[in-house]
Every structure is written in C-alpha cells, then in structure tokens.
C-alpha positions as CSV (number, residue, x, y, z in Angstrom):
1,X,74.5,147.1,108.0
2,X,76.2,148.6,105.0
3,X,77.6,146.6,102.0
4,X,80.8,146.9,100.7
5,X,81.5,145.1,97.1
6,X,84.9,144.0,96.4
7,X,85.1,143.7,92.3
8,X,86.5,140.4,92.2
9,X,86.1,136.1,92.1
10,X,89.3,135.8,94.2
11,X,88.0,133.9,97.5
12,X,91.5,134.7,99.1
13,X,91.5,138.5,98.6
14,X,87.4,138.8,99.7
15,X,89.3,136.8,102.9
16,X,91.6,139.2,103.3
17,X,89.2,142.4,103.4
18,X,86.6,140.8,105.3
19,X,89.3,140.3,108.3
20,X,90.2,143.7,107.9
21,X,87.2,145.2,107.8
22,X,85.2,143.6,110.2
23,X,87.8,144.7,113.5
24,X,88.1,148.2,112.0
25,X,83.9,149.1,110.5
26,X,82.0,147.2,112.6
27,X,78.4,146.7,110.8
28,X,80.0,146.1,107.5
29,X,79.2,143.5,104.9
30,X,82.0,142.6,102.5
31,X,81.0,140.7,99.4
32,X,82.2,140.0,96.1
33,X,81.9,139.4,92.6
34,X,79.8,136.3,93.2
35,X,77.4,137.4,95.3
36,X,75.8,139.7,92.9
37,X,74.5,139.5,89.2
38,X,76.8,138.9,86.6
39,X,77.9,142.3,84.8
40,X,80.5,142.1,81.3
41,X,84.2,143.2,83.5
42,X,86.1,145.9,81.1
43,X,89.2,144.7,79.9
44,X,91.9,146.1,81.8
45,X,93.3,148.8,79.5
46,X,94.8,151.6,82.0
47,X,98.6,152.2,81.3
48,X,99.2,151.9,85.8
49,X,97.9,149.8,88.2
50,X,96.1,152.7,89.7
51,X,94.0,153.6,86.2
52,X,92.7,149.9,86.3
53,X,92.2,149.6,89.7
54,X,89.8,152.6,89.1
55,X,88.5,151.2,86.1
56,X,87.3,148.1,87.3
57,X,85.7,150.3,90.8
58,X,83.9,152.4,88.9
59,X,82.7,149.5,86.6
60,X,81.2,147.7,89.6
61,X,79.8,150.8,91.0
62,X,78.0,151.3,87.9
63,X,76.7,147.8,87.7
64,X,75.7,147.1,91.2
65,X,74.9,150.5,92.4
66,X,77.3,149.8,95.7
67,X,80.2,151.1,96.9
68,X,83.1,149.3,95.4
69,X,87.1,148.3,96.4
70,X,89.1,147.0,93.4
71,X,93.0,146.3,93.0
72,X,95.5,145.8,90.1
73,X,98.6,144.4,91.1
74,X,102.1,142.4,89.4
75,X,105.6,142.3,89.5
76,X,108.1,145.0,88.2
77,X,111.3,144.0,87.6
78,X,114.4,146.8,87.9
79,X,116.1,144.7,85.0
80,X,113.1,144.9,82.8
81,X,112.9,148.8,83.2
82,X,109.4,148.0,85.3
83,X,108.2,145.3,82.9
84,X,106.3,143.1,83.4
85,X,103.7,145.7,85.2
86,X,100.6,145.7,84.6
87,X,101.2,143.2,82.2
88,X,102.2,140.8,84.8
89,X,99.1,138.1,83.7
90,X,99.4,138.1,80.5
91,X,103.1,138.5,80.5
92,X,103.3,135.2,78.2
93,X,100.3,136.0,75.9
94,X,97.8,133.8,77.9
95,X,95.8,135.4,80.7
96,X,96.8,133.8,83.8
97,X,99.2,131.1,82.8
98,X,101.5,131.4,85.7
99,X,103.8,128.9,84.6
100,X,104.4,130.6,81.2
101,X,104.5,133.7,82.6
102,X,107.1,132.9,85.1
103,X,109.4,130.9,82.4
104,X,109.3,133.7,80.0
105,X,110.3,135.9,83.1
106,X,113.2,134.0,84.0
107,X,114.8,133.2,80.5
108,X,114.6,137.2,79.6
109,X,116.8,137.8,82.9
110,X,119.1,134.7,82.8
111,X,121.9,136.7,82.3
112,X,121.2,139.0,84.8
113,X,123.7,139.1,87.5
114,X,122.0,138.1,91.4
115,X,122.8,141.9,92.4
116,X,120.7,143.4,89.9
117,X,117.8,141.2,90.1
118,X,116.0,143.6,92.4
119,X,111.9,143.5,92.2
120,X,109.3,144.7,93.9
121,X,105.4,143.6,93.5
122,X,102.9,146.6,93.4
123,X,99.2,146.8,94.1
124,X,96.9,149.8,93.7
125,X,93.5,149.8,95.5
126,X,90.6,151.8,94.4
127,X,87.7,153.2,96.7
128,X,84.7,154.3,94.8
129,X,80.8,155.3,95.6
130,X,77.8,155.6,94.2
131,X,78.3,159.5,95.1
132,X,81.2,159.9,93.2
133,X,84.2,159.6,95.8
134,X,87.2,158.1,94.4
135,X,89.9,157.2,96.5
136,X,93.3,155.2,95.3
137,X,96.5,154.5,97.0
138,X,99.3,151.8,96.2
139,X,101.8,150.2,98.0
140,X,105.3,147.9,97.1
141,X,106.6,145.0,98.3
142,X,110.6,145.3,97.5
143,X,112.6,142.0,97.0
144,X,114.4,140.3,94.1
145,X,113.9,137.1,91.3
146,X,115.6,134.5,92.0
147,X,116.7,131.8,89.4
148,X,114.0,129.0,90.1
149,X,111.1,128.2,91.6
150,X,110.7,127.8,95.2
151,X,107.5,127.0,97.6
152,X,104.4,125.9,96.9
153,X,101.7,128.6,98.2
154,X,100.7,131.6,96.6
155,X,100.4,131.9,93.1
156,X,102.0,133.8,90.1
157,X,105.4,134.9,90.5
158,X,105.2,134.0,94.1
159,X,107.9,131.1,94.1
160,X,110.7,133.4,92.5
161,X,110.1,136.6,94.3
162,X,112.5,136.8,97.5
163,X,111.3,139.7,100.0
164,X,113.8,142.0,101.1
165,X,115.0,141.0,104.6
166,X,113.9,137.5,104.4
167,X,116.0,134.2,102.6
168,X,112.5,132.2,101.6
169,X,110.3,133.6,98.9
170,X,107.0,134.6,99.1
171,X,105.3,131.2,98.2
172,X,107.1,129.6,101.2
173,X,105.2,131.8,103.4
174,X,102.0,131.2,105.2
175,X,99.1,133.2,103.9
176,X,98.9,135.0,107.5
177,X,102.8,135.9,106.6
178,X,102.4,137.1,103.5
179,X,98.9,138.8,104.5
180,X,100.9,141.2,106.6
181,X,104.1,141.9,104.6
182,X,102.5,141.7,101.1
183,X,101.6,144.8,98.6
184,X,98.3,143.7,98.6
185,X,97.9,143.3,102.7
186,X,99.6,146.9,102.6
187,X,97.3,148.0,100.5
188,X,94.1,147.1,101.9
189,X,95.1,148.1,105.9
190,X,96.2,151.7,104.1
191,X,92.7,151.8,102.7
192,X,90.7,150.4,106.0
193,X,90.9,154.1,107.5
194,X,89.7,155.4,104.2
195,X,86.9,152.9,104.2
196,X,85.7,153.3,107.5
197,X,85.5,157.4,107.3
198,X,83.7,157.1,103.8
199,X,81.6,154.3,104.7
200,X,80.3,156.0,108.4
201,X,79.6,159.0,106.3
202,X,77.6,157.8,104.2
C-alpha cells in the first residue's frame, strides 16, 4: 500500500481524490493535511495558480517525505482583466471571508452589462515526489457572475457563478454535480492517469 498526501485540511477535496483514486490505483492510501505532523504552510506567493500549486507540493514533500498533490484555484473574471485570480481568497483583504469577497466582487462589476460578465473558475494541480517528479496541469470551468447570490452549497463565489450551459449556479448543485463539471473535479480525473503511472513506478 502506497500513500499519497494531499497538502490540505479541506475534508471535501481529500473526498474527492480518495473516490478517484481508489477505482483508478488500486492499493492507494490518500490522506491529508491532518493525518500527519503539523509543518509551517508557505504563504502562497506564486504570480499563477500553477506556481502555488507547486509551491505548496513541494512544501509537503519536503515535510513529510511523501509524494504530494496540491491545487490553487479562484475565479477570473473577463471584466476584471482575470482579477480576482489567485487572489480570489483574500480578494477583500481577509483570508477566506467569502462574504466580503463576493460583495467586493459584485459592487466592482455592477455596471457591467449581463453579456460581458463572462467567468470562468480555474484550478491547477501539482504532482510532486520525493524523487523529484513534478507534474502540473489546470483546467477551467467557463460560466458568468451573476448579480446576487443564489444556492446554498458550495462555498466562495459559488452562489454567483452561473456555468456555461446550465440556468442554476454552481451552489445550487449537488456536490456529485459539481464534482464532475467543476475545475477542480476536471482537474483531479486529468491528474488520476498521471498518478497512477507515477505511483506504479515507484
């Protein structure tokens, strides 16, 4: 049984990996921040989502002395010239205030007319071993803001974010929905096949 460390606290995406990873590399062990000693996380510095995707793999290889998956992911907004990025959760100033983030968002493209509200979340993952392989890919979810919140689940700019093709936004979806349309779901299947080839290797 090999372990795999995913570098973060978020029970949802160590969800999301496991049930990817246990039907593709059978003998597998996914785990995540929690399960191992506590190590000082880098501040997330890189200028793309792919540079601190990297950045926080390598940190955990170094730590733990596993092979590590990390992601960096937000919402760009066409409006915004790509903004808010990789600045998408501190967007407001705080860390992770979702609701200040999301208000600040929607007042600086109130007079944005509906057609050019287009969007589209991003999310880089990182592969990297003890060995030194370094793998990254990313993937987009297109859609567009919309003027107010809608939907409960998810979190972050969920509740504004409409995905192309569909008239609910991504916090009205169930997670198995969003699991399989999202930029993160996209993301981590792209990166299963990479997983499993490195991870058999080694």
């Amino acid at each position: 049984m090999s372990t795999l460390l995913l570098a973060t606290r978020n029970a949802g995406k160590l969800a999301e990996l496991q049930r990817l990873l246990e039907s593709a590399v059978p003998g597998v062990q996914v785990i995540g921040l929690r399960d191992v000693d506590e190590y000082p996380e880098a501040p997330e510095t890189g200028a793309t989502f792919e540079e601190n995707a990297l950045l926080k793999a390598r940190e955990a290889v170094r730590h733990t002395g596993l092979p590590a998956v990390a992601d960096d992911s937000g919402l760009t907004v066409d409006a915004l010239n790509g903004m808010p990025g990789v600045l998408s959760a501190r967007w407001s100033g705080r860390h992770g205030d979702d609701e200040a983030n999301t208000a600040l968002l929607l007042g600086q493209i109130a007079d944005v007319p509906d057609e050019r509200r287009g969007a589209a979340f991003v999310c880089a993952a990182a592969l990297v071993t003890p060995d030194g392989t370094e793998r990254v890919l990313a993937r987009q979810w297109r859609g567009s803001v919309i003027r107010g919140k809608r939907g409960a689940n998810g979190f972050g700019y969920d509740p504004v974010f409409v995905p192309e093709g569909l008239d609910v936004t991504s916090a009205e979806l169930t997670p198995e929905e969003k699991d399989a349309r999202s930029h993160r779901g996209q993301a981590f299947a792209a990166l299963v096949p990479v997983l499993a080839e490195v991870l058999r290797a080694g």
